[in-house]
Each structure stands twice: as C-alpha cells, then as structure tokens.
C-alpha positions in Angstrom: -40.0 -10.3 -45.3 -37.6 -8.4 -42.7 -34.4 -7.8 -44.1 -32.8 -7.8 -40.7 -31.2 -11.0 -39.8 -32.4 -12.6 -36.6 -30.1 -13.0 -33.6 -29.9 -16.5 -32.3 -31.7 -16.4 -28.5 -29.7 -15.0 -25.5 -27.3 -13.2 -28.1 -25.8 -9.9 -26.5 -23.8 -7.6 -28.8 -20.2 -7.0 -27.9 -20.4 -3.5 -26.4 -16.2 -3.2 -25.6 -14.4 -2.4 -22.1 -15.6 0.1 -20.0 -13.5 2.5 -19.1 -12.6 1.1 -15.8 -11.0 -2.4 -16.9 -9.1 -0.1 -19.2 -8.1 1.9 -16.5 -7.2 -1.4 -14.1 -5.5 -3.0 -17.1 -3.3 -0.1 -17.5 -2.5 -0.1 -13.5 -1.5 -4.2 -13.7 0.6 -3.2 -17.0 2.5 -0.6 -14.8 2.5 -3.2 -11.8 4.2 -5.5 -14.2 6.6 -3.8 -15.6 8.0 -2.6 -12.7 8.2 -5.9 -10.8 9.5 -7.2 -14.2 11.8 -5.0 -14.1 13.0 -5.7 -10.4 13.3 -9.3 -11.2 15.3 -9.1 -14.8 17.5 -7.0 -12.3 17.6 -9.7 -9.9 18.3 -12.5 -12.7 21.3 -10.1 -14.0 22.8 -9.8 -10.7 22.7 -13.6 -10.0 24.0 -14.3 -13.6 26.9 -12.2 -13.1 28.3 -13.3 -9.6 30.7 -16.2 -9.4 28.6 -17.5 -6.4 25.2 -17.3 -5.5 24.0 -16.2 -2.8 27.3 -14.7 -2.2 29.5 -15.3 0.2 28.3 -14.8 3.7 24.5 -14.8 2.3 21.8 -17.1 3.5 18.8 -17.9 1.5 15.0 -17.4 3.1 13.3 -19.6 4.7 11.3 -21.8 2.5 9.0 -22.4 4.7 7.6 -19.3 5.6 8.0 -18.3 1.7 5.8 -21.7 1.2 3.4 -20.9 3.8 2.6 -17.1 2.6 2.4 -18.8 -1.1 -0.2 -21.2 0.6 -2.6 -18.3 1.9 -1.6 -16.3 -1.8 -3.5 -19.2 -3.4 -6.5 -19.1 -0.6 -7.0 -16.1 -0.7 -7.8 -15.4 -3.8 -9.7 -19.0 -4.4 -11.7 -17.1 -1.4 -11.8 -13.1 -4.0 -13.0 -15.9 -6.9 -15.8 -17.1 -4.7 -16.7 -13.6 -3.8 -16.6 -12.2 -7.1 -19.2 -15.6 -8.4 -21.6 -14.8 -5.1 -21.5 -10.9 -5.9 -22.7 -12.1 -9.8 -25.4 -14.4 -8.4 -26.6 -11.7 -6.0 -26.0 -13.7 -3.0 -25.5 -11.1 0.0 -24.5 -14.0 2.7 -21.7 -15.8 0.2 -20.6 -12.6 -1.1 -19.9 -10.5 2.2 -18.5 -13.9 3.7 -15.9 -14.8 1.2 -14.4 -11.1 0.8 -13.9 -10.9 4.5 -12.3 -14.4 4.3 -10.0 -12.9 1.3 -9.3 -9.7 3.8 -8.1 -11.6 6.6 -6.0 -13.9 4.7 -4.5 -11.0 2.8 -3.6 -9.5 6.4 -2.3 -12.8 7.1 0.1 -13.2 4.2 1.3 -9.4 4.9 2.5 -10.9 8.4 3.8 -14.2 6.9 5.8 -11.7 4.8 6.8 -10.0 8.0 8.1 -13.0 9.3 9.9 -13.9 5.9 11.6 -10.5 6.6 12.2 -11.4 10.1 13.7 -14.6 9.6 16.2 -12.8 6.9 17.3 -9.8 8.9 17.8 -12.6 12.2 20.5 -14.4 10.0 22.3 -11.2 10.0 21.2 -10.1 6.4 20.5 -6.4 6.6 19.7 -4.4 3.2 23.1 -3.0 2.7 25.1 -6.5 3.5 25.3 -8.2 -0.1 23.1 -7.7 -3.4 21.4 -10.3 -2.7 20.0 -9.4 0.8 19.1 -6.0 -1.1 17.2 -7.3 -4.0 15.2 -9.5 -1.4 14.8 -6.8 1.3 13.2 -4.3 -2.0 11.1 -7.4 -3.9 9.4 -8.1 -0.6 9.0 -5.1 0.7 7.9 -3.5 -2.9 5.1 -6.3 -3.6 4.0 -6.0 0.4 3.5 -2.4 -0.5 1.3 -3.0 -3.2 -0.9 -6.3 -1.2 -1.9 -3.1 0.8 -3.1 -1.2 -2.0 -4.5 -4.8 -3.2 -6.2 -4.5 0.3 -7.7 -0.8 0.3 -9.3 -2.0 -3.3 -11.0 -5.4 -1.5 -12.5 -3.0 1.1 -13.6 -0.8 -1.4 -15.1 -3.6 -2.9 -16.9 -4.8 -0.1 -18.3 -1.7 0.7 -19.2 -1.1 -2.7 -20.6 -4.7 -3.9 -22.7 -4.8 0.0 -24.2 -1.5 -0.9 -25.1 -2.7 -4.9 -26.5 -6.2 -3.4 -28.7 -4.6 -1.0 -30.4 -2.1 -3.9 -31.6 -2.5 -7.1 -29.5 -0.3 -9.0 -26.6 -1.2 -11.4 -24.1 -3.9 -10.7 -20.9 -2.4 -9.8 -18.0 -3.8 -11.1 -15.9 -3.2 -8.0 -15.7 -6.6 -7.2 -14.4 -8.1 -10.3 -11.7 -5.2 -10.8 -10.0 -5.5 -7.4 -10.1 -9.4 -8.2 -8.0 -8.9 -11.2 -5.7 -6.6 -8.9 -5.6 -9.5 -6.2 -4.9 -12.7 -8.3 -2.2 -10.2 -10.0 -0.1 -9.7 -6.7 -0.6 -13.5 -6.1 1.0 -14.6 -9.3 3.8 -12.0 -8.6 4.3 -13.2 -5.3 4.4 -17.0 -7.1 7.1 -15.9 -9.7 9.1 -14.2 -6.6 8.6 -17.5 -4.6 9.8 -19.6 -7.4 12.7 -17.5 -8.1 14.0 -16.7 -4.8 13.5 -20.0 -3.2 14.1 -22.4 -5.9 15.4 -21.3 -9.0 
C-alpha cells in the first residue's frame, strides 16, 4: 500500500510568485503611495480653506473628466479580453484587443489633454490658486505614468505575438502590464471622483 496520499485530479501544487509579479507588485505599491500621497495632500488642502475651490477657481469640466473615465473603463475591459485570448492561445483575439486597449489608452491621454485645456482656457494656470496646482500636478503626474502604462502594453504585444506564434513558454507579459493598466484606471477613478464630485 503507497504511503503517499493521492492528489485529487487536475491538482497543481502552489509553487509561489515569480519574481516578476513581485517585482510589478512592488512598482503598483510605489505607484500608490505616491498618488496616495498627492491626494491626502489634496484632501488637506481642501479641508483647510474656508472655500473651495477658492475664490476665483473654476472646477473641470465634468464632461471631459467623464468621457476620459468612459475610455479608462474600455480600455481596460478591452487589456482583460486580451489578457483571456493570450491564455487561450488565440493569435486573432489577442493581437486585436491589445491594439484596441492601445488606441484607447492614446485616446484618454488626449481626453486628458483636453481636460487640461479646458482648465488652463478658464484662466487657471499652475501657479494661480492651490487648487489649479494640485489639479495641473495629479493630471499631469498620472498622464505620465498612462505612458509608462503604454510602453508596457507594447511590450506586451510584442512579447505575447512572439510567445503565441511559438511553442515555447507562455510569457507573462500580458498579465503584468494588465495589472499596471487596470491600476492607472482605478487611480484615474479615485481622481475623477474626487475632483469632480466629492
């Protein structure tokens, strides 16, 4: 009689994180922090002043704020997709849905633009009021880091097309700049919320 007990069927042992989620888990704990930090900043400045905005202050357009929210959530619907065709080794699904998720990443980068825009043409400049400056350095920071978000889809695509089309290990590519990109689209939420509507 084997003393070894038997495993039930399809049973995989837990082998642990690889070194790269470690290593992208430790980038989105930095990310967080630091817009954390930006936005406790923002909620201390707001408690503080008798009036907000202050005087003279207008508040962005929730429109445009609403619209780049819209294409936040697309886009990374369209990453999730990706990241599900890349598992099932679909080539077509795959490639299609990550340039989908590129282009509507370089979409909300110019909705963020116009956000921007919009701000500056009601006279707001970075130096006029606290307010204007937290807004001007919030955008601006996360729009920074929706590129980086976009250099790591690229590399993704390149990466995941040239794993699909061989038969050599799976890359994890794909799933790591996901986690990256749903990231900056909750951050981009929590900024929406709070600069529009709370």
């Amino acid at each position: 009689m084997s003393s070894q007990l038997q495993q039930p069927s399809g049973y995989q042992p837990y082998r642990g994180m690889t070194h790269a989620e470690t290593g992208m888990l430790v980038l989105l704990s930095s990310f967080g922090m630091l817009f954390g930090g930006l936005l406790l900043a923002y909620g201390l400045m707001r408690a503080r002043a008798p009036v907000w905005p202050p005087a003279g202050a207008d508040d962005i357009s929730p429109w445009i704020a609403g619209f780049s929210t819209f294409v936040a959530f697309v886009s990374s619907y369209r990453v999730e997709k990706g990241v599900s065709a890349f598992l099932a080794r679909d080539l077509k699904g795959f490639r299609i849905a990550w340039l989908q998720s590129l282009g509507l990443g370089l979409l909300f980068l110019m909705s963020q633009s116009f956000v921007l825009w919009a701000f500056f043409g009601q006279g707001q400049k970075l130096q006029s009021n606290s307010f204007s400056g937290m807004v001007y350095t919030l955008i601006i920071a996360h729009g920074l880091h929706v590129l980086l978000g976009l250099g790591f889809l690229l590399k993704a695509l390149v990466a995941g097309l040239k794993d699909l089309r061989s038969v050599g290990p799976r890359t994890q590519t794909p799933k790591l700049s996901s986690w990256l990109w749903h990231f900056l689209g909750l951050i981009w939420t929590l900024m929406f919320l709070i600069l529009v509507w709370v």
